[in-house]
N, C-alpha and C positions, 0 to 999 in steps of 0.2 A: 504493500500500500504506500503510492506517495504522502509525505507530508509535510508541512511546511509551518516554522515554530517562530509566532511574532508575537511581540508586543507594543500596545498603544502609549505614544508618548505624548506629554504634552503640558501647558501650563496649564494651571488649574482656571476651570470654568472654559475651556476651549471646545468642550464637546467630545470628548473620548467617548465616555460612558449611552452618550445618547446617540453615538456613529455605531457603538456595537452592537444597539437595538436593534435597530436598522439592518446592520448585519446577518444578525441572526434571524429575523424573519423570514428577510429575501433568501434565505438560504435550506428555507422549511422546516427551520427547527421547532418553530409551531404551529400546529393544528390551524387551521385556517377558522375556524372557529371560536378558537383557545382566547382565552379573554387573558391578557397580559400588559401589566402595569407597565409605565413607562421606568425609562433606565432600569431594568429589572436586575441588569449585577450591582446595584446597589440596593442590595438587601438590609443593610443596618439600617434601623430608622434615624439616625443618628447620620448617617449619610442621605437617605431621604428630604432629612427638614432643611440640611444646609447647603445641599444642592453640589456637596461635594464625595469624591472617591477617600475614603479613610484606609482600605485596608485592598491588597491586591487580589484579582480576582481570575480563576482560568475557565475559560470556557471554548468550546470548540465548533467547526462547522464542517460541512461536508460541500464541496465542491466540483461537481463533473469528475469524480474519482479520488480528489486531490482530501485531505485532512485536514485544516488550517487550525492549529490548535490559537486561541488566541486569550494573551494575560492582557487584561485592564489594570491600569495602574494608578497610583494616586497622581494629585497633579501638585498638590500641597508641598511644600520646602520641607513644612515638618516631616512629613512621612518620604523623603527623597530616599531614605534606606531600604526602604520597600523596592522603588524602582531599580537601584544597582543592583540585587540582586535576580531580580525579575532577568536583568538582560543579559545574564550569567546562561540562561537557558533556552535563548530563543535566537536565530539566523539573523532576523531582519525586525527593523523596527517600522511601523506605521507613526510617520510624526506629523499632529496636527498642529497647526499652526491658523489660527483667527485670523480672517481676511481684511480685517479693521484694522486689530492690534499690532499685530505682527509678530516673529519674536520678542520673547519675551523673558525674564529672568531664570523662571523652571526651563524653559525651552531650549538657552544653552547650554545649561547644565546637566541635562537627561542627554543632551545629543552630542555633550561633550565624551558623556559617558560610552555613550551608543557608535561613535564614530570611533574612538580608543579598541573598543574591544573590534574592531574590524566589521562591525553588524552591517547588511544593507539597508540601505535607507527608502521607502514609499514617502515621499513629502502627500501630504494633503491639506489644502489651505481651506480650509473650514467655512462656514458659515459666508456666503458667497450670496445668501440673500437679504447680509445687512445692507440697512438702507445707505449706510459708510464704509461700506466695502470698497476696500480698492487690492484685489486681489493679483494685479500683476506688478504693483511695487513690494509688495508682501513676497512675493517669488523671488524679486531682486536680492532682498532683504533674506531671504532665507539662504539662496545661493553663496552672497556674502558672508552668511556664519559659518557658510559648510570652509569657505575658502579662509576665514579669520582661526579654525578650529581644527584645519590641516587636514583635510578628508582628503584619501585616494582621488585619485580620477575617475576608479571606478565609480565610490562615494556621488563625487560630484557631477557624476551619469544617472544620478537616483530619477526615475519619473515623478515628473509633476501632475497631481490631479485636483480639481476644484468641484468640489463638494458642497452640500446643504445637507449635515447628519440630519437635521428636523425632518426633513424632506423626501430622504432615503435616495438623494440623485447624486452622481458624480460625473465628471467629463473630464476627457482628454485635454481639452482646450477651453479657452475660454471666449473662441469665437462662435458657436452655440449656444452664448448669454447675452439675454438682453437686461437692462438695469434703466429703471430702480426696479426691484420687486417690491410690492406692494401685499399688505397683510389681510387677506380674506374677501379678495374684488372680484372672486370668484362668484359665478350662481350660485355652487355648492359650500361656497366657503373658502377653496383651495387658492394656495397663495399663488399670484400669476406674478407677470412681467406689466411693464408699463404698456402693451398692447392688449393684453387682454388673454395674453398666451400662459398656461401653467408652463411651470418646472418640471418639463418631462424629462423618462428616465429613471433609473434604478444603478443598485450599484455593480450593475456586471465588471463597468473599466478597473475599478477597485481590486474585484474580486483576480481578476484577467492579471491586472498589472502586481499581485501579492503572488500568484505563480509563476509570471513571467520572471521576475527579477529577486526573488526572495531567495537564495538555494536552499535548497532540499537539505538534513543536514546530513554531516557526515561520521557516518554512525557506522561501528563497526559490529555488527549481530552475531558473528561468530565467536567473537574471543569472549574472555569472563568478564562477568559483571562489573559495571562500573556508573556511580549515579554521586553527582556532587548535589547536596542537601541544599537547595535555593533558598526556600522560604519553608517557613513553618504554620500546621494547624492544630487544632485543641480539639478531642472529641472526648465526652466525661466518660464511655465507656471503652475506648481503648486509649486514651492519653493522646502525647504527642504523634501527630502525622507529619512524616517526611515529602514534601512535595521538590519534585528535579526534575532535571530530563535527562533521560538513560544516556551515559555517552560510551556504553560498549558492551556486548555482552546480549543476554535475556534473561527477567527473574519472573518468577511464578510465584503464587502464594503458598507459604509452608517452605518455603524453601531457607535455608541456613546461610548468614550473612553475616560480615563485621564494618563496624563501626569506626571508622580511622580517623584520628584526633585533626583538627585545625594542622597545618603546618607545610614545608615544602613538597612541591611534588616528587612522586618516588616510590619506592619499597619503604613499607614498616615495619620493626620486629613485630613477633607474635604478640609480646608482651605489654605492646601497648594498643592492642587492636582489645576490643570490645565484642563478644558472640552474640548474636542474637537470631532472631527469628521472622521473615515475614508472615505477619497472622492473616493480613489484608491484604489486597493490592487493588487501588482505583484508577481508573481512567476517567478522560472528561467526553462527554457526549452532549453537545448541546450545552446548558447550563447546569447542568443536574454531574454527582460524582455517582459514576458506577462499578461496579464489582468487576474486578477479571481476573482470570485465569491465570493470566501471561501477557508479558508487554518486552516487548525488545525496543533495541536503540532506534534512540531520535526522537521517541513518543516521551509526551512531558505527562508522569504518575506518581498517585499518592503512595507511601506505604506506609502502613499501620503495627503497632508492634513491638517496635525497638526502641530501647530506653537508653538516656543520654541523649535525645536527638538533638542537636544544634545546627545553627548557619553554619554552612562553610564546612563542614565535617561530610568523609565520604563514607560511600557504600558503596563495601565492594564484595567478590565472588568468595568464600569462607574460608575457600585455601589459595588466592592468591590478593595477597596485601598490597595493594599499590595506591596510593593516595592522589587526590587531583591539587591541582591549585587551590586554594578555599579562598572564601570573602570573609572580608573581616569586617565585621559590624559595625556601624558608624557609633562612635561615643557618645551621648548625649552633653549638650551645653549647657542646660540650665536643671536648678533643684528646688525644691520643694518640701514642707515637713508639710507631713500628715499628722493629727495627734487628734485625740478624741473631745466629742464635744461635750463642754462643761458649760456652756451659755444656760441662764434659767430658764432658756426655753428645749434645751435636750431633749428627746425621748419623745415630744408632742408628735412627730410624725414620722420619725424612722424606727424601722422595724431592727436594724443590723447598728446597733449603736456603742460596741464593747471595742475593746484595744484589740483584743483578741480575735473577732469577728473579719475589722478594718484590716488588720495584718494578712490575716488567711484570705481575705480580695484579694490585697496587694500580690502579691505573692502567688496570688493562682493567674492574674495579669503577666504575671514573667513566661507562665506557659505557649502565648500564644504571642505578647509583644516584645520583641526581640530588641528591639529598639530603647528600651525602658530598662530602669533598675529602681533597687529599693535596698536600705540598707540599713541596720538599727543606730540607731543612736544612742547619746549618755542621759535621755531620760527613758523612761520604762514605757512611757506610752505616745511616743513620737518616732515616725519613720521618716527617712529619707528618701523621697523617690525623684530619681534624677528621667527629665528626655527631651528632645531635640528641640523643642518650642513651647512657647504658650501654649497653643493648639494642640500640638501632643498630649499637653497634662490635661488642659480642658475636658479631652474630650473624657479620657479615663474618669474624670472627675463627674462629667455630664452622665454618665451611664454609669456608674457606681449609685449617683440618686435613686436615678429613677429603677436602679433596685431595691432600695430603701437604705438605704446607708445615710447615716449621719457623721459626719466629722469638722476639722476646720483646719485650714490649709492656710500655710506663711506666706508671705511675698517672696517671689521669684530670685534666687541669685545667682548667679552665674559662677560653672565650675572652671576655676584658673586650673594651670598647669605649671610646672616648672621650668626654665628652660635650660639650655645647657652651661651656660653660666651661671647658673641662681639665679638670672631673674624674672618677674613674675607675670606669667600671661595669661592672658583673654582671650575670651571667642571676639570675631568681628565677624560682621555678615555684610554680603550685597546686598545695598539698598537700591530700587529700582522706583521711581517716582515720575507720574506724568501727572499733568497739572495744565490747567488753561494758561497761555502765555503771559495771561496779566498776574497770577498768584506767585508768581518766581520768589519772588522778593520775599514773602513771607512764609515759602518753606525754607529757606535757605535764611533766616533768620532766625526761623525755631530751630533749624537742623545744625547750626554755629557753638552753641550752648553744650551739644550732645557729642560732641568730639567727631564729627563728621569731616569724610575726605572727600570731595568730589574727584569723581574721575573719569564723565564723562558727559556733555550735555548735548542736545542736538534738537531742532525744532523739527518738526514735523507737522502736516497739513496745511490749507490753503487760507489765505489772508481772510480776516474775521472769526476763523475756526481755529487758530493756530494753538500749538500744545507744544510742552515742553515735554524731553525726556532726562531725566537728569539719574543719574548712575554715581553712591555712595557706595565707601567702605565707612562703617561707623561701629562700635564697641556693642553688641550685644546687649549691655546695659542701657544705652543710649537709647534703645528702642523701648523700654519700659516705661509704657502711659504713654507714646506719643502718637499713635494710632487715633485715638478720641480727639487729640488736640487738632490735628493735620485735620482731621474729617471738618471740624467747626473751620479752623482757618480756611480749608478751598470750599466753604458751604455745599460740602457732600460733592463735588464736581472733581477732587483727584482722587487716584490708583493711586496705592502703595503694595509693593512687597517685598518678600527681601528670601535670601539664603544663606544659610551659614558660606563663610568665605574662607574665613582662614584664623589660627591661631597667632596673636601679636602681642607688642608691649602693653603691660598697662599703662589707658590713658588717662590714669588720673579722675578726678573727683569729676563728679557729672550730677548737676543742679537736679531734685528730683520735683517731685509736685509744688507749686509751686502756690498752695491756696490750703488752708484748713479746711477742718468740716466741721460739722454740729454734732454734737455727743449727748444725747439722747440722757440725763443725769435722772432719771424714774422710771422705773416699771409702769405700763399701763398701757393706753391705745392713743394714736394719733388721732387728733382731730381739727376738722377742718378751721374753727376762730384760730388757733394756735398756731398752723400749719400756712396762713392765710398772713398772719401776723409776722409770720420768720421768710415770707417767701421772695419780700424787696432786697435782702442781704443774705441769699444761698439761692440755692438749685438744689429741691426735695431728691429724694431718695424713696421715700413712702409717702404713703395715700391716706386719707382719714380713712377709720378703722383698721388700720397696718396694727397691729400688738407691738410693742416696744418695750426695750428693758434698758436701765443704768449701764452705761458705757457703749451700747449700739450706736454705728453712725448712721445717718436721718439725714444728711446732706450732705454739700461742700458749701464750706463759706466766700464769701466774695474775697474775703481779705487772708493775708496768712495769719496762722496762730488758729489752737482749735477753739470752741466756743460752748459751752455747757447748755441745754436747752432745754424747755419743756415743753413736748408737743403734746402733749395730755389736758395744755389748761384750757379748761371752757370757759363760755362767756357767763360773765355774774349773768344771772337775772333779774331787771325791776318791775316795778310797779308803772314804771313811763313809757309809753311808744312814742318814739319818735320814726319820722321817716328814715333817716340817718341808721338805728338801728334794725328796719327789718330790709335793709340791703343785702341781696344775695350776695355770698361769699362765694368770690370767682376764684379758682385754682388754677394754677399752670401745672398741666402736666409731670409727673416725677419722674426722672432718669430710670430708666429700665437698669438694672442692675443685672448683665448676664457674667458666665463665668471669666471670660477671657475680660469684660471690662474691670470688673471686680481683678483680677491677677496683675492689669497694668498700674491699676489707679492706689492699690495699696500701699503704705511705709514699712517699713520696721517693728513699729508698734501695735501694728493693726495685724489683724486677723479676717480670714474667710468663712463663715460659719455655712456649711453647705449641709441641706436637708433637701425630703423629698417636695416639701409643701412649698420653702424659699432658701433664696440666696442670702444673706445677711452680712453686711460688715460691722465690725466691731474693736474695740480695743482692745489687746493684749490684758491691759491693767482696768477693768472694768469699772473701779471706783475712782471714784475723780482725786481722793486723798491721797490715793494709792497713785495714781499718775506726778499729780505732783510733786510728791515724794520723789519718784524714780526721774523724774527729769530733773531735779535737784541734784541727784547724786550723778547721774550725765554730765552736767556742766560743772560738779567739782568737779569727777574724773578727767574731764575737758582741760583743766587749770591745772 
């Protein structure tokens, strides 16, 4: 059987996940009746609500004979470990690239990856029916990263195809489009062209041009087994699954295997090979994992069974020991403590609220995120769990609630390293920023403060439309809370993103928030005269009837310094009406409090209190006596 092993690259929100739909209909993987949700490899709900890929996904298709096994991947910087390893076991990569956007900061760096390991390239310029499409400078633009990023000639032979994943169309060229397409000018609805003409078409060039230029891989079926350990899955009744692609050999299930440590490739004694067992063996058909028999090289399969499983560790035939290259997992940059929640409001709605409970999550999470760590610390009921971004930790933290866990989570700090002289370093990330050409001035003014390097700016688009790209290195630290500031300064109208870059000097002290908040100094419920009363000098946090306790924050204040508050006071009552007092009391809206803003927005002092019913910020030192107390003894130790 031919087959042919790709995966989807691409920056996040470019339409991977919704081209693979498409994909796999046109290619009959379901019933024509079959009622199927849209993006269906995104099955976490949790990737559902945010419209993004969290975790990598294999699924497969059948074409005019041919296999085309196909990984989705994340598009996200945090989860970029995901993809290196993905592309460890597939020929050729499918990379989409937004016909507006263009490349983009995940997009050199997945293809930095993808062009390194020799993989062939499918370009597809994505979304071809925005109204800001301009998809043959977007081609220029791509050609130029392949050439700025050192591709073969082969590489830089990759076919070009322009696509609409919504759409389920691709084409050769791009003189078979007419522009603008216009959104539902159809009789029926269907999105046409400025004549009146749909976007006809399906993705056969797609499919055509994934065997034409993809190779086959090269797989040796006869000699003994051999499978390097790509990524990893979690099943509670047989544990760890080993998911790879076979690159020599054939195994069956029941059959007798060893487990060879991370390290150079080669022979390894016996005595540090590892015996084990296949209990399982799956294959991917469609989207669904099913049972086999037997699978020989080149076919990308799970196996079930064998203990110790890690990245990058091989499997190989029982009696012949030879190890492959392995990947080595990306470190994580930033940390976090977990420790249990002690707020007076504890216990009101999580089910899983003990040290003991929170530990045995943490910890069953290392099973399946390879990416993550957690580590004990020197008090008895706080953990360490270190990984690659805010995002990363979020989401662990998002789906731990909504199983009912309760805890309360530190602000974010960033893991240094040593370096060969003794001294002391940091993560830095690419900062990648486009912005309308009139806000310049005020990102690179907030961006000044935060130890930021420019290092590369370029305008793009047509007079009156014009937009900046601006390309930072900045301290990792640097980016903590400026996500919320950046969104109010371009009033919601710039992109930001960024990826880790590289390990540097420390740069030194970095101004953090730059405003107090209100400190909630009583137990009791928010109400609206109180809340209505504090609302000229802050921006609420809670709503009348929010429940409140002594030391919870309930705002930020305009000014810096925190501020003691009571949103619990009601209005006297008298025996006088006047017009004056039966004035409806108008509220402004309260900041939505989610996880990732709560992780930027926090200090040192403050705390995260995460349950299933709310998110809450709070202070370390709850009692106000108690605060300033410890700030007193800060600025002696200061002196």
């Amino acid at each position: 059987m031919s087959i042919r092993n790709i995966a989807i690259i691409a920056h996040v929100d470019h339409g991977k996940t919704t081209l693979v739909d498409k994909m796999l209909r046109q290619a009959g993987v379901f019933r024509a009746n079959q009622q199927v949700v849209e993006r269906v490899l995104d099955s976490n709900p949790l990737e559902r609500e945010r419209g993004i890929t969290i975790l990598s996904k294999n699924a497969s298709v059948r074409w005019h004979g041919t296999k085309i096994n196909i990984v989705d991947t994340p598009g996200h910087a945090d989860f970029g470990g995901e993809v290196e390893r993905i592309l460890r076991m597939v020929e050729g990569v499918l990379l989409l690239v937004d016909a507006a956007e263009g490349p983009m900061p995940q997009t050199r760096f997945v293809t930095r990856k993808a062009l390194a390991l020799g993989l062939m390239p499918v370009v597809v310029i994505n979304k071809i029916d925005r109204s800001d499409a301009r998809p043959a400078e977007v081609h220029d633009e791509v050609l130029q990263l392949f050439m700025d990023l050192e591709a073969t000639d082969t590489q830089l032979d990759a076919p070009f195809l322009y696509a609409s994943g919504r759409d389920g169309v691709a084409y050769k060229t791009l003189s078979v489009i007419r522009y603008p397409v216009s959104e539902g000018s159809g009789a029926d609805g269907q999105r046409t062209t400025d004549n009146g003409e749909r976007l006809s078409g399906d993705l056969t060039p797609l499919f055509e041009a994934i065997i034409q230029h993809i190779p086959a891989p090269l797989a040796d079926a006869s000699g003994p087994f051999q499978m390097l350990i790509s990524t990893v899955d979690h099943s509670p009744y047989v544990g760890r699954i080993a998911i790879g692609r076979i690159e020599r050999g054939t195994v069956h299930a029941g059959q007798s295997v060893t487990l060879l440590p991370l390290g150079e490739p080669g022979m390894v004694p016996p005595e540090e090979a590892e015996r084990g067992r296949v209990l399982k063996l799956f294959g991917f058909e469609g989207v669904e994992r099913v049972e086999l028999e037997e699978a020989s090289a080149g076919d990308i399969v799970a196996l079930a069974g064998l203990d110790g499983v890690e990245v990058g560790k091989t499997v190989a035939h029982g009696e012949h020991l030879e190890r492959l290259a392995g990947i080595a997992v990306e470190e994580p940059t930033i940390s976090v403590d977990f420790m249990v929640n002690d707020s007076p409001f504890a216990g009101r709605s999580g089910r899983f609220v003990t040290t003991r409970q929170v530990r045995e999550r943490l910890y069953r999470e290392l099973e399946r995120n390879v990416a993550m760590r957690v580590e004990e610390t020197d008090q008895p009921d706080t953990l360490a769990v270190s990984g690659r971004g805010e995002l990363h930790l979020a989401i662990l933290m998002e789906t731990m609630r909504r199983e009912g866990f309760e805890f309360q989570v530190s602000r974010p700090r960033v893991i240094t390293r040593e370096g060969r002289h003794g001294e002391k370093l940091e993560p830095y990330e690419e900062l990648l920023v486009d912005v309308p050409d009139g806000m310049l001035g005020v990102v690179m003014e907030g961006l000044g403060p935060r130890r930021a390097e420019m290092l590369d700016l370029r305008n793009v688009g047509q007079e009156g439309a014009a937009r900046v790209h601006l390309r930072f290195r900045i301290p990792a630290r640097g980016l903590f809370g400026y996500r919320s500031d950046f969104l109010t300064e371009t009033r919601g109208e710039g992109v930001l993103h960024h990826r880790f870059f590289e390990y540097g000097a420390w740069a030194g002290p970095i101004p953090g928030r730059t405003r107090g908040v209100l400190v909630a100094d009583r137990e009791g419920v928010a109400v609206g005269y109180a809340l209505f009363n504090l609302q000229e000098r802050a921006t609420m946090f809670v709503s009348p009837g929010d429940p409140v306790y002594e030391g919870m924050i309930v705002g930020e204040h305009v000014r810096t310094g925190d501020l003691d508050v009571n949103v619990s006071k009601e209005k006297k009552l008298t025996n006088m009406r006047t017009t004056a007092s039966d004035e409806m009391i108008r509220l402004e809206p309260p900041r939505q409090v989610t996880l990732e803003l709560a992780l930027e927005y926090i200090e040192d002092d403050e705390l995260i209190e995460v349950t299933p019913a709310a998110i809450r910020l709070r202070k370390r030192q709850r009692l106000s006596g108690d605060r300033r107390k410890a700030s007193r003894q800060a600025r002696a130790a200061a002196q």
